[in-house]
TORKOL-4160 file (C-alpha; in steps of 0.2 Angstrom, whole numbers, padded with zeros to 4 digits, m for minus):
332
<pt num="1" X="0148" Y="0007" Z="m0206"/>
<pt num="2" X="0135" Y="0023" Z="m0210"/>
<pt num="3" X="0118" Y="0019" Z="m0201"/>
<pt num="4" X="0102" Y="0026" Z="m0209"/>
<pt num="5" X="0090" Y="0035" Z="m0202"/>
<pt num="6" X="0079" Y="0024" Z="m0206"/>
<pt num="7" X="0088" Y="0012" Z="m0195"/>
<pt num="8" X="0089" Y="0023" Z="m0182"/>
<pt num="9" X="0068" Y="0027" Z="m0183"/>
<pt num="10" X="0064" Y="0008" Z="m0184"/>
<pt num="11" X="0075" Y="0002" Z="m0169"/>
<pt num="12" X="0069" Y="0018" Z="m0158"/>
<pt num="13" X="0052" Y="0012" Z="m0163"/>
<pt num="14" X="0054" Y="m0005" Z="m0157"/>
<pt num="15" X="0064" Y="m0003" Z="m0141"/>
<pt num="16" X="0060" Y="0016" Z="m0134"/>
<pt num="17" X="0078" Y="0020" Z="m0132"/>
<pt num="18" X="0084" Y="0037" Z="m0136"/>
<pt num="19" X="0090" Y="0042" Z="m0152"/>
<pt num="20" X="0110" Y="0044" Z="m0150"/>
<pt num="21" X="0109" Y="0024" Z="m0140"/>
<pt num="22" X="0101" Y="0017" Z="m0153"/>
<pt num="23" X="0113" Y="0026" Z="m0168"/>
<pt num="24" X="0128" Y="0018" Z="m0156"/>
<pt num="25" X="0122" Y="0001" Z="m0153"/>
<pt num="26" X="0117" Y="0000" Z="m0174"/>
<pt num="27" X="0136" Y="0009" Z="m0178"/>
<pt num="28" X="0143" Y="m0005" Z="m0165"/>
<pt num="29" X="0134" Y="m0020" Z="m0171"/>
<pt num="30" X="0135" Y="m0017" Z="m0189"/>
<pt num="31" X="0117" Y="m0014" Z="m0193"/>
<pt num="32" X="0113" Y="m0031" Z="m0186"/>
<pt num="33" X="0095" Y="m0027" Z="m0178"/>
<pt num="34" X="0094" Y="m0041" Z="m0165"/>
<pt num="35" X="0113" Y="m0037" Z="m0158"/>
<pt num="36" X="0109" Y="m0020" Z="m0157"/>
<pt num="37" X="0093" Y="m0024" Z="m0147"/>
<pt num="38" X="0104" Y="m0036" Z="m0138"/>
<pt num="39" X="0117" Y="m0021" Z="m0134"/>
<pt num="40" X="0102" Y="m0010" Z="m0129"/>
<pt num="41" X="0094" Y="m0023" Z="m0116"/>
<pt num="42" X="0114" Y="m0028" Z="m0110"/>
<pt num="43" X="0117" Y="m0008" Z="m0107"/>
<pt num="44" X="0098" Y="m0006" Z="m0099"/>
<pt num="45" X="0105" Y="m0023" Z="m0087"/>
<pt num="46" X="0121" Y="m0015" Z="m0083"/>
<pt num="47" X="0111" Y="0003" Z="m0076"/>
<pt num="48" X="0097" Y="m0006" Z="m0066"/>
<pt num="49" X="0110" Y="m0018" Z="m0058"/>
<pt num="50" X="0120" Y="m0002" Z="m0054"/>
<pt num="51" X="0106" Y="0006" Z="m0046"/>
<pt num="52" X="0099" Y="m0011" Z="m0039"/>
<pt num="53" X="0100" Y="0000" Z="m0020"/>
<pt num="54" X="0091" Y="0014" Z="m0024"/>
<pt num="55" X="0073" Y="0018" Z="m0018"/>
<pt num="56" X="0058" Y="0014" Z="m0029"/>
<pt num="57" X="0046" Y="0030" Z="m0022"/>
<pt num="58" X="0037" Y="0032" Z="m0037"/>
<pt num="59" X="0030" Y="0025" Z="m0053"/>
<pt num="60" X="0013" Y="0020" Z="m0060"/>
<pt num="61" X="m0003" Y="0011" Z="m0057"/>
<pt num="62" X="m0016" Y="0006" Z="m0071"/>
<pt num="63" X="m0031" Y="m0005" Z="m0068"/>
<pt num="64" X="m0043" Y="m0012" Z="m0083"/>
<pt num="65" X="m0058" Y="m0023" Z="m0082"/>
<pt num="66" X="m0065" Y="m0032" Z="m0097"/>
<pt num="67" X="m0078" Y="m0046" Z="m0104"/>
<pt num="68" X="m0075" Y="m0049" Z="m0082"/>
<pt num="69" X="m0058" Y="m0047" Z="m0080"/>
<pt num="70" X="m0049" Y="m0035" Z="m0070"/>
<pt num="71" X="m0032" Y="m0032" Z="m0066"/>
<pt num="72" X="m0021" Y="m0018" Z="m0060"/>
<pt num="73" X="0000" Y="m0018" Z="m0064"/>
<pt num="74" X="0011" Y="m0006" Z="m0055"/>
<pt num="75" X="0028" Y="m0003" Z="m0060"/>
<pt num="76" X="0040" Y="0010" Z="m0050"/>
<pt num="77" X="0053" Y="0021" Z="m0054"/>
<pt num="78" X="0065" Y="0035" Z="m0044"/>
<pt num="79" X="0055" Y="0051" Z="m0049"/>
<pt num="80" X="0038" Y="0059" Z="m0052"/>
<pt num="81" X="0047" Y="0063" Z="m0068"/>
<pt num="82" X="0050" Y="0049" Z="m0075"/>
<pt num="83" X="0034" Y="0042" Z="m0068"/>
<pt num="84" X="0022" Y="0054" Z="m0075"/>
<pt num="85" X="0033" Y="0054" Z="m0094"/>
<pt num="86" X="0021" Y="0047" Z="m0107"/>
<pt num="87" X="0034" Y="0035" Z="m0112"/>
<pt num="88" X="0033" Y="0025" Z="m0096"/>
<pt num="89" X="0013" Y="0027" Z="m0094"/>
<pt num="90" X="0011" Y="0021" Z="m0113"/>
<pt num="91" X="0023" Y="0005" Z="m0106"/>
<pt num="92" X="0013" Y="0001" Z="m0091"/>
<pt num="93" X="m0002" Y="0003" Z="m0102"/>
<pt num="94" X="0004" Y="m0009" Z="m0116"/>
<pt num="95" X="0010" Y="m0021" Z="m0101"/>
<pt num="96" X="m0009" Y="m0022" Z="m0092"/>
<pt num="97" X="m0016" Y="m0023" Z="m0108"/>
<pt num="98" X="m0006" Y="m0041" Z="m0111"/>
<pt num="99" X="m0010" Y="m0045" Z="m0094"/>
<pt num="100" X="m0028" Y="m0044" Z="m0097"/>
<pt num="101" X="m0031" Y="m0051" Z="m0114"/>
<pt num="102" X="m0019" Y="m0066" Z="m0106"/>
<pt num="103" X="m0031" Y="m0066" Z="m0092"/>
<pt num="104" X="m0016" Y="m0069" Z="m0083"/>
<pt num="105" X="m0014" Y="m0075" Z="m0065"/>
<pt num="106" X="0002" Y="m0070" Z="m0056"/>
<pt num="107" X="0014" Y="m0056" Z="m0058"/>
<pt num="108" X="0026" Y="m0068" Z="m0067"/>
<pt num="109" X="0014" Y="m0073" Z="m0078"/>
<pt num="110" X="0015" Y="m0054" Z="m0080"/>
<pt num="111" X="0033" Y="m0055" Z="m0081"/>
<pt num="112" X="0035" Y="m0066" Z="m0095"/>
<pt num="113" X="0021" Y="m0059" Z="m0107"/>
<pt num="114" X="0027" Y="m0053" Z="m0125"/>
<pt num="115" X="0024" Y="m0036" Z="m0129"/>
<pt num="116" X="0024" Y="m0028" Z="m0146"/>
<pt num="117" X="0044" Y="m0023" Z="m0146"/>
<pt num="118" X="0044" Y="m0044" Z="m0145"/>
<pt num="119" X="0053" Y="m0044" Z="m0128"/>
<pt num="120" X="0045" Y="m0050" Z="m0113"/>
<pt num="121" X="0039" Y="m0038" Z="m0101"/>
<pt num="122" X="0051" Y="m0039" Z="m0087"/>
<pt num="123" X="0065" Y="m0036" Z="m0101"/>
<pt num="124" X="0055" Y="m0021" Z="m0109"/>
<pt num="125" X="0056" Y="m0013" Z="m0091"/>
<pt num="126" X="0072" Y="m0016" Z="m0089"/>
<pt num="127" X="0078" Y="m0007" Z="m0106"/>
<pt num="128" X="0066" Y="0007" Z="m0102"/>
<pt num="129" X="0077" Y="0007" Z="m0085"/>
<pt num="130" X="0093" Y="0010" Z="m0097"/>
<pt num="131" X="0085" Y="0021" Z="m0106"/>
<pt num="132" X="0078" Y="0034" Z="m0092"/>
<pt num="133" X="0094" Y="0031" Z="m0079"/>
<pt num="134" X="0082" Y="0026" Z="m0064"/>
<pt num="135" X="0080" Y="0010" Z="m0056"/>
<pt num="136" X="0063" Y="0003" Z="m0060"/>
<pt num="137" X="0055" Y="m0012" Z="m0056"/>
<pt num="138" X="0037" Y="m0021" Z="m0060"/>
<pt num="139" X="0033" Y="m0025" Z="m0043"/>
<pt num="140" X="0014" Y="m0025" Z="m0041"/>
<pt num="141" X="0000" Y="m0036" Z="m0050"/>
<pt num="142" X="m0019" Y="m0040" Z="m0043"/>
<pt num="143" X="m0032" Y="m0049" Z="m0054"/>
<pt num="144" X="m0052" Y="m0052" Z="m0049"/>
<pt num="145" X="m0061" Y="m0064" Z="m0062"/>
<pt num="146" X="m0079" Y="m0064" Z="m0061"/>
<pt num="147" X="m0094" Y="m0052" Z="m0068"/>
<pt num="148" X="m0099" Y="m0036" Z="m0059"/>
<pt num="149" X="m0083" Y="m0028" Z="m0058"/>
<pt num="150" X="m0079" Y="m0010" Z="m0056"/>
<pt num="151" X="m0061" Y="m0001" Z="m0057"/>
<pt num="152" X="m0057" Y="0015" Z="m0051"/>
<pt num="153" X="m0039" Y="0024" Z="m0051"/>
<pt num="154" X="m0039" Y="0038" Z="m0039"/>
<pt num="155" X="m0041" Y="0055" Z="m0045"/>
<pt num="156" X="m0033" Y="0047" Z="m0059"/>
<pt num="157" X="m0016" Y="0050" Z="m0054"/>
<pt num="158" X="m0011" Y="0033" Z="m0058"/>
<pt num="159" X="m0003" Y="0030" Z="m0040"/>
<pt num="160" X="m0018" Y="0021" Z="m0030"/>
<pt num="161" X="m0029" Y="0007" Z="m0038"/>
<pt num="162" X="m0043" Y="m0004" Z="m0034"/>
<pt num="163" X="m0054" Y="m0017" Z="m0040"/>
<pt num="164" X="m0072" Y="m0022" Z="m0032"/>
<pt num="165" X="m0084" Y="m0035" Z="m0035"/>
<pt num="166" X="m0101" Y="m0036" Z="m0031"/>
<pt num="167" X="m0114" Y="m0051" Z="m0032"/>
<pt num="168" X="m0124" Y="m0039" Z="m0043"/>
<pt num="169" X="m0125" Y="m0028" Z="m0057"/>
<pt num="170" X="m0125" Y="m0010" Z="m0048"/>
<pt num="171" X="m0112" Y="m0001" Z="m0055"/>
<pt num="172" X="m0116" Y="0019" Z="m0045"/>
<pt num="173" X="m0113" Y="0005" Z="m0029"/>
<pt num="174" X="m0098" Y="m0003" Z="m0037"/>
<pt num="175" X="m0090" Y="0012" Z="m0041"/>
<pt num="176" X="m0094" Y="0022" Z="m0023"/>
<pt num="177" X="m0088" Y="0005" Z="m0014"/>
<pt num="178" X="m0072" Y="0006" Z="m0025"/>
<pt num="179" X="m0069" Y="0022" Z="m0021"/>
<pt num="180" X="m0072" Y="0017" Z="0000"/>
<pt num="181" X="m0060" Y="0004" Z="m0005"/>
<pt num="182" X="m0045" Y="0017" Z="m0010"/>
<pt num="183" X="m0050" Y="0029" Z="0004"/>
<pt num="184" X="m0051" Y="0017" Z="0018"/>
<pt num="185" X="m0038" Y="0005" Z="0014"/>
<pt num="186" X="m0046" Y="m0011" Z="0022"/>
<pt num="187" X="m0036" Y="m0024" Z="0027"/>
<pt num="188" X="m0048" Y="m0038" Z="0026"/>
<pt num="189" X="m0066" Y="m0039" Z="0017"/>
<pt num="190" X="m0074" Y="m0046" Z="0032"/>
<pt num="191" X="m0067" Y="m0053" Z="0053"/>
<pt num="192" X="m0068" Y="m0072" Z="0042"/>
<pt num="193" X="m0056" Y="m0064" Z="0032"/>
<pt num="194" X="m0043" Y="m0060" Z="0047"/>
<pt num="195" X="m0029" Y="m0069" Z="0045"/>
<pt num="196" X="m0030" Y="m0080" Z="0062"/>
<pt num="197" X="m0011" Y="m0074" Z="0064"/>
<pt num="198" X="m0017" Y="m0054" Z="0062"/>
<pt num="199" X="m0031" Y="m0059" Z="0076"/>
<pt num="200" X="m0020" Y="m0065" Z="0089"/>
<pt num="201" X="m0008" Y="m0053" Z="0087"/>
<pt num="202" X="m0021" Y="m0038" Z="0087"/>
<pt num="203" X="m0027" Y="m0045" Z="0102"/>
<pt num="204" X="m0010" Y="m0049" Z="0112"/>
<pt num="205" X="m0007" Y="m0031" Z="0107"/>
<pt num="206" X="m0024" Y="m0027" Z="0114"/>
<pt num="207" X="m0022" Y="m0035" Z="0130"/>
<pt num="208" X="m0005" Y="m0026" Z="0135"/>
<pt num="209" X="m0011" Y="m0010" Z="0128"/>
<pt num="210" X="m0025" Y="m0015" Z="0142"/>
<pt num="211" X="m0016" Y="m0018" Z="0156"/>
<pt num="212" X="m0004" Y="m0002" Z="0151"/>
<pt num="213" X="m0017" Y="0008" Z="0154"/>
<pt num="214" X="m0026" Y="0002" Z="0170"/>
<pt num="215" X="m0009" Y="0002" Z="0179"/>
<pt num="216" X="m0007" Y="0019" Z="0173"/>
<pt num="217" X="m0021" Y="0025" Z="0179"/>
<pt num="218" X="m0018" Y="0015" Z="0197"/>
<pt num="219" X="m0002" Y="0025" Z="0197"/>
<pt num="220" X="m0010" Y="0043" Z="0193"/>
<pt num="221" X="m0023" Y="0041" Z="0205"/>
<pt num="222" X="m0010" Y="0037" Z="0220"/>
<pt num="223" X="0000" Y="0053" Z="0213"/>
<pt num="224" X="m0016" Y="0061" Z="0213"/>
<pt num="225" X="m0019" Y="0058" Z="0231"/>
<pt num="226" X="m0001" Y="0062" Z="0237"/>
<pt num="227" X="m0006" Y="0080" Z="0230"/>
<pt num="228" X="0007" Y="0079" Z="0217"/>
<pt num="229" X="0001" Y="0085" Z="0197"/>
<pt num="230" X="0004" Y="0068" Z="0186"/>
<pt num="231" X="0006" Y="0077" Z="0171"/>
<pt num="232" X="0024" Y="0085" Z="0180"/>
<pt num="233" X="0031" Y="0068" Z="0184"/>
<pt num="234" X="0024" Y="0059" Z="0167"/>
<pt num="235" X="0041" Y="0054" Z="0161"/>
<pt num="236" X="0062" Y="0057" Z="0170"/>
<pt num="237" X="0065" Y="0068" Z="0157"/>
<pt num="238" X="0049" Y="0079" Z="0163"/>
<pt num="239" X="0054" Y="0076" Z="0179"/>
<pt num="240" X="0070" Y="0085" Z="0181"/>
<pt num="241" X="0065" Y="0096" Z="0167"/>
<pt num="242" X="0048" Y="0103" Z="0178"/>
<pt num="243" X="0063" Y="0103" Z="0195"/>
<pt num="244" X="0074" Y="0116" Z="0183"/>
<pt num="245" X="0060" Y="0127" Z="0182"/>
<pt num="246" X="0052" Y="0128" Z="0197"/>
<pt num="247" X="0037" Y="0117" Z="0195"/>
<pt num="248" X="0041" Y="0102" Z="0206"/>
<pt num="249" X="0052" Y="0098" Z="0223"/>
<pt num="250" X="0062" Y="0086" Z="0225"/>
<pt num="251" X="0054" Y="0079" Z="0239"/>
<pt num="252" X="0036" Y="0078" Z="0226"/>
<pt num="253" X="0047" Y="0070" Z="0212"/>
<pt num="254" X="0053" Y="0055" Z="0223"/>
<pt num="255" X="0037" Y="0054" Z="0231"/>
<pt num="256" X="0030" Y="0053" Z="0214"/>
<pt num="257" X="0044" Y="0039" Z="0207"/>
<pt num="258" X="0042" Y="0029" Z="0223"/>
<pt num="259" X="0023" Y="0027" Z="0221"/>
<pt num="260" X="0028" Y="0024" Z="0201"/>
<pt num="261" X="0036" Y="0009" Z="0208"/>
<pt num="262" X="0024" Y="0003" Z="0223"/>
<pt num="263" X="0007" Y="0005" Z="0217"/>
<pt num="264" X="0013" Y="0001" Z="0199"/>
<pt num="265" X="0020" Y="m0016" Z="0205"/>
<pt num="266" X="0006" Y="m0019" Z="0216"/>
<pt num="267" X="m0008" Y="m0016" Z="0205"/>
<pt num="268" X="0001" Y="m0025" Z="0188"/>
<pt num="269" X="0000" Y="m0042" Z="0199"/>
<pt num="270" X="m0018" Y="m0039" Z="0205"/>
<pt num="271" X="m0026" Y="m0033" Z="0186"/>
<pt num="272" X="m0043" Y="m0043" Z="0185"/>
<pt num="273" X="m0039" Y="m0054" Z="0170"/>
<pt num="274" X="m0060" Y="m0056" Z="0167"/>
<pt num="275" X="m0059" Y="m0037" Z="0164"/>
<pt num="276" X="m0043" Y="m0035" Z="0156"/>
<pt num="277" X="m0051" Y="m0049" Z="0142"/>
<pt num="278" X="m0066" Y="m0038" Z="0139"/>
<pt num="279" X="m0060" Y="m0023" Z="0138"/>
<pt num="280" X="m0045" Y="m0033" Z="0123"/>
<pt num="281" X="m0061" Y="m0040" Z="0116"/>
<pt num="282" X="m0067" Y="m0021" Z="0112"/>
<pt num="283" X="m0052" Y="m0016" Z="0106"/>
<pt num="284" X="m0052" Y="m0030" Z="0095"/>
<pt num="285" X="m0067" Y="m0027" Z="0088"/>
<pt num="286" X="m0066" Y="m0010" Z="0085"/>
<pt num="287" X="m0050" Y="m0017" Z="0074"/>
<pt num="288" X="m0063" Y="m0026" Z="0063"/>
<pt num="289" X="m0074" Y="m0010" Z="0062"/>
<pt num="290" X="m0062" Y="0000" Z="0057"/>
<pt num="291" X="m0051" Y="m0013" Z="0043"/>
<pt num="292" X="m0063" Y="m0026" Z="0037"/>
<pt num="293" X="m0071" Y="m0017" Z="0023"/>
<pt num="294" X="m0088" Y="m0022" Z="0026"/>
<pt num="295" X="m0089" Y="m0016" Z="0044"/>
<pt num="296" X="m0082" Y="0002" Z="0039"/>
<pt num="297" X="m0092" Y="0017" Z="0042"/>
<pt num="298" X="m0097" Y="0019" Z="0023"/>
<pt num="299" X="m0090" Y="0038" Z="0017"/>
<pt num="300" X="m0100" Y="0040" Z="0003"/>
<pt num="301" X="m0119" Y="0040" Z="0009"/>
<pt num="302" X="m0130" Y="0055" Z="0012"/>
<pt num="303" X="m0123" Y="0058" Z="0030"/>
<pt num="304" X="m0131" Y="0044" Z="0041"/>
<pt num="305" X="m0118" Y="0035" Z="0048"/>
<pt num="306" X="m0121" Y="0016" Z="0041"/>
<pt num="307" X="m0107" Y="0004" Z="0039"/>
<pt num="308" X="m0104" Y="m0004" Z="0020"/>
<pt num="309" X="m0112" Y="m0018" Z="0021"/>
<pt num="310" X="m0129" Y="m0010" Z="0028"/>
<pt num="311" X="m0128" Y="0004" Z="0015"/>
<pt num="312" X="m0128" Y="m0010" Z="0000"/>
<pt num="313" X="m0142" Y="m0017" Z="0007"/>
<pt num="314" X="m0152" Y="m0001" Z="0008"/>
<pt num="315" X="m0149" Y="m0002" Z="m0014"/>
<pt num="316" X="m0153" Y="m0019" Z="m0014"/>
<pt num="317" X="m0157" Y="m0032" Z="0000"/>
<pt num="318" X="m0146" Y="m0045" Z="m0008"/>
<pt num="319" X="m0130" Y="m0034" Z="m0015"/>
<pt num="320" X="m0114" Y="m0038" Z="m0005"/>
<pt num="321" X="m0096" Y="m0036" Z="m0007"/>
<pt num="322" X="m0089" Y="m0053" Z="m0016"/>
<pt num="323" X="m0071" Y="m0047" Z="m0017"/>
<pt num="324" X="m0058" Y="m0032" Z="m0018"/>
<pt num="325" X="m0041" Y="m0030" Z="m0023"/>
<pt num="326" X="m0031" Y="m0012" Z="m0019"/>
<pt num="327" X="m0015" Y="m0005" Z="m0023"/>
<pt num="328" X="m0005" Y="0011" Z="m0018"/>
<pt num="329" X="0013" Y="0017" Z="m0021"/>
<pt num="330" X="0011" Y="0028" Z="m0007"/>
<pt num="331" X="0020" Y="0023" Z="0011"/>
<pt num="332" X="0005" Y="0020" Z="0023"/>
């Protein structure tokens, strides 16, 4: 049968898809609308599951706050181009907005939220998938319910988002701790917020790290006194590369790999543990400076080095971080 133009305009205007697709699915379903939407989501299926292996690099990041609601959606894709299409934009766009005025509280909430095309939108990223080529998937979602909220979507490139709450209404801090947010990627708002698991394992981490080092040092020192240069038997590979050119005997090289083995043995059995705890201690603690978002060394001050928390203060004694939510498409 002959599909009009019309047709053709109204279905494109309901599902996205591109012009020739849609005249084809009307032509095949006999100008039945809902089979034809039905042939466009089933083709949209069949190219996602065919891709379903390939790397999701790319895509988009939107973030919203309103009447104390925020949330962020991310949906990915194959390519910048697709990514940065306003199709796709305008689909993530129409997604948060239905998160938001939902209020919803977990991606599949998300997932399962009826969009204007009156599909859900797990099904309307999937027909855009069909319609593009690329593999795409809604994969991020973060919410923060509560009042002083600020968004922020860096440099507005729609690929790294955040969401920060403060315990009062500052929005020049809200937005500077939003931006501290996206360039410091904390792990953690505060230590209390540390998983316990994170806090062990930083530490046991910490602790070898420790003991690396002081028997390294043991072992350069010996080397040291043998008259031998460390930084010429630092590795085998160094070692017979240094004999090659010159730079070392052979008689200096086994010296150098017998004390490796002596002094290394001897002092990794005689480490004081009292010290090695301290030092793990520090390490640990500089681990909390340097990902629990309060502790940071704020970036956005006048110059005086003042960790985040200590900088809200100085704009109002009781202004403090309440919560934060970030996310970023780029591999960190």
């Amino acid at each position: 049968m002959a599909v009009s133009i019309d047709d053709i305009k109204k279905l494109r205007a309901m599902t996205g898809a591109g012009l020739a697709d849609v005249k084809k699915a009307l032509t095949e379903a006999e100008g039945d609308f809902d089979k034809a939407k039905d042939l466009l989501r089933e083709r949209g299926l069949a190219i996602a599951a065919k891709r379903s292996d390939r790397e999701t690099s790319n895509g988009c990041v939107l973030v919203k706050a309103v009447d104390g609601f925020a949330a962020m959606v991310a949906v990915k894709c194959e390519t910048d181009f697709v990514a940065n299409g306003k199709d796709f934009v305008d689909m993530v766009r129409e997604i948060l907005d239905a998160a938001v005025a939902a209020k919803a509280k977990s991606l599949d909430e998300v997932k399962a939220l009826k969009l204007a095309n009156g599909e859900d939108a797990a099904s309307t990223v999937q027909q855009r998938s069909g319609i593009t080529g690329e593999k795409m998937e809604l994969d991020g979602y973060n919410f923060i319910e509560g009042d002083n909220l600020s968004v922020y979507d860096h440099m507005g490139k729609h690929t790294l988002a955040t969401i920060v709450q403060l315990s009062g209404n500052n929005e020049d801090a809200a937005h500077k701790i939003a931006m501290q947010v996206a360039a410091m990627k904390p792990v953690a708002l505060d230590e209390a917020s540390v998983p316990q698991s994170v806090k062990e394992e930083e530490y046991k981490v910490a602790v070898e790290k420790t003991k690396e080092e002081q028997v390294e040092k043991a072992v350069n020192s010996a080397i040291k006194k043998a008259g031998i240069n460390a930084n010429l038997v630092d590795s085998e590979e160094h070692i017979e590369s240094n004999i090659n050119k010159g730079w070392l005997t052979r008689e200096d090289a086994d010296k150098a790999l017998e004390i490796k083995k002596t002094v290394g043995a001897e002092k990794a059995a005689n480490l004081n543990e009292n010290m090695i705890q301290n030092i793990a201690k520090g390490r640990l603690n500089k681990f909390f400076k340097d990902n629990c978002l309060v502790d940071q060394e704020f970036q956005f001050g006048d110059g005086d080095k003042i960790n985040v928390a200590d900088w809200l203060k100085s704009q109002d004694k009781d202004l403090k971080v309440v919560a934060y939510k970030r996310f970023t498409l780029a591999a960190e």
